[in-house]
C-alpha positions, 0 to 999 in steps of 0.5 A: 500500500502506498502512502498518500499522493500516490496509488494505494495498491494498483501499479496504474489505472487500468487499460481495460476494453470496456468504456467508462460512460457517464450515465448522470447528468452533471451534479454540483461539484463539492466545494474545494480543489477539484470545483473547476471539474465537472462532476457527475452522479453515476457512471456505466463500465461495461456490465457495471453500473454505479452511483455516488453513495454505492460501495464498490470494490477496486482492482488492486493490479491491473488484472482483469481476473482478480479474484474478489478477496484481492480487491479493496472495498470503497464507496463512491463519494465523487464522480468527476472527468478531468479533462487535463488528465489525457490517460485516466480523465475519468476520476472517483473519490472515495472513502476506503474500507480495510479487509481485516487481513490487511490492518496495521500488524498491531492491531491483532484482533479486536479485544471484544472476544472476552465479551462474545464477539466473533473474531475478525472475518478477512472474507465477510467483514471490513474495517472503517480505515485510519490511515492517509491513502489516496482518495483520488482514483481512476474510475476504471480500476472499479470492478464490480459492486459490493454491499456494505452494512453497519453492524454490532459487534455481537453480530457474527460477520458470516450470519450477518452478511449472509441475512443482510445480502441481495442480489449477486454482489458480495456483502461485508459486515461494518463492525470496527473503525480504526483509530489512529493516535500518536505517543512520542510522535509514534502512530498507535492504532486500535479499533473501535465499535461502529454502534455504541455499546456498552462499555468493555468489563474484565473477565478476568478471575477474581481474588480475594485480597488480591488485585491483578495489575497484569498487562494484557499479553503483548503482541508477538509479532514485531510492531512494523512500518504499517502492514510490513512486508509479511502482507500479501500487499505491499504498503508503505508508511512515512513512519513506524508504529509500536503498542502502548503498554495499556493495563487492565485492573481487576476490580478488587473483590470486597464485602467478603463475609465469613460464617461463624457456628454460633454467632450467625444462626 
């Protein structure tokens, strides 16, 4: 993956056959730095048709046959043709959404699993994204359409995208957004619900007279530049990441009362 200004996984936009046609007419542009460009609301691609608002999924090489776990998942914010880009005129805007797969290494699971939720689900689920990667894209690397809906996190990704699913696009589960914090001018990142929800509680064992300061176990695996090299995708970050030491304290147990023959009945 790419740092922002440039392409986020595609090498370039693609060279396909089939040929973008706007199927909208002209739309207000959204106030900024590409207002002087005509925006429109949908678009056709051979088979494929999409609008504004959809989510779609996006090549991540210029392979026609890319199988449907390889692509990213996005939705469509801008449509817009640049007349000064003579080799990829036709231009989308778009909010990215992150296969679990592909998170920071950090971020290992989710940490609701104590509380019954289902862990991280690479082939139903996908992540609200943290991370500065380019918005700015070729409308020709859209492939083909996808579904994408808010959920709970008590929700299984599976169960959940197999009910929520219509029609023959695919269907993710949104359950997690990324956070992104800075610590001594470090990148930490975690995820956090999507719906609220009441408030993480420890499960940990109790004891008497004791109160457990242990950390929670670390992460084995070597805090990296983002996805580091052991991702299927190569990505690429202006800076490193490492875990804060965050603790959880188990609440002391108290009110212990103890029987005595004689004294209580």
């Amino acid at each position: 993956m790419k740092s922002k200004g440039q392409g986020r996984y595609f090498k370039s936009g693609s060279r396909s056959s089939p040929k973008l046609l706007w199927t909208e007419p002209p739309a207000s542009p959204t106030p900024g730095s590409r207002s002087k460009y005509i925006h429109y609301q949908g678009f056709s691609l051979g088979e494929l048709t999409a609008v504004v608002g959809d989510h779609v999924l996006i090549r991540s090489t210029d392979t026609m046959n890319q199988q449907i776990l390889e692509c990213d998942v996005a939705r469509l914010d801008e449509l817009y043709h640049d007349f000064e880009n003579k080799t990829e005129p036709y231009r989308a805007v778009v909010t990215w959404l992150c296969r679990p797969d592909f998170l920071p290494h950090m971020v290992e699971s989710h940490g609701w699993e104590e509380q019954g939720a289902s862990p991280f689900n690479n082939e139903y689920e996908v992540v609200g994204e943290a991370r500065q990667f380019e918005k700015d894209i070729s409308a020709e690397t859209i492939y083909y359409k996808c579904k994408v809906v808010e959920g709970s996190v008590q929700e299984h990704p599976t169960i959940f995208s197999s009910k929520h699913k219509t029609g023959p696009y695919p269907c993710y589960m949104h359950r997690f957004n990324m956070t992104m914090t800075k610590k001594n001018s470090k990148k930490i990142f975690s995820v956090e619900p999507v719906l609220s929800t009441a408030k993480k509680s420890t499960t940990k064992r109790k004891v008497l007279g004791c109160r457990s300061t242990s950390p929670p176990p670390r992460c084995k695996r070597k805090a990296s530049e983002e996805a580091g090299p052991a991702s299927k995708k190569m990505r690429v970050l202006s800076s490193g990441q490492r875990q804060g030491d965050r603790r959880e304290i188990s609440p002391e147990l108290t009110g212990w009362v103890v029987e005595i023959p004689g004294l209580n009945g």
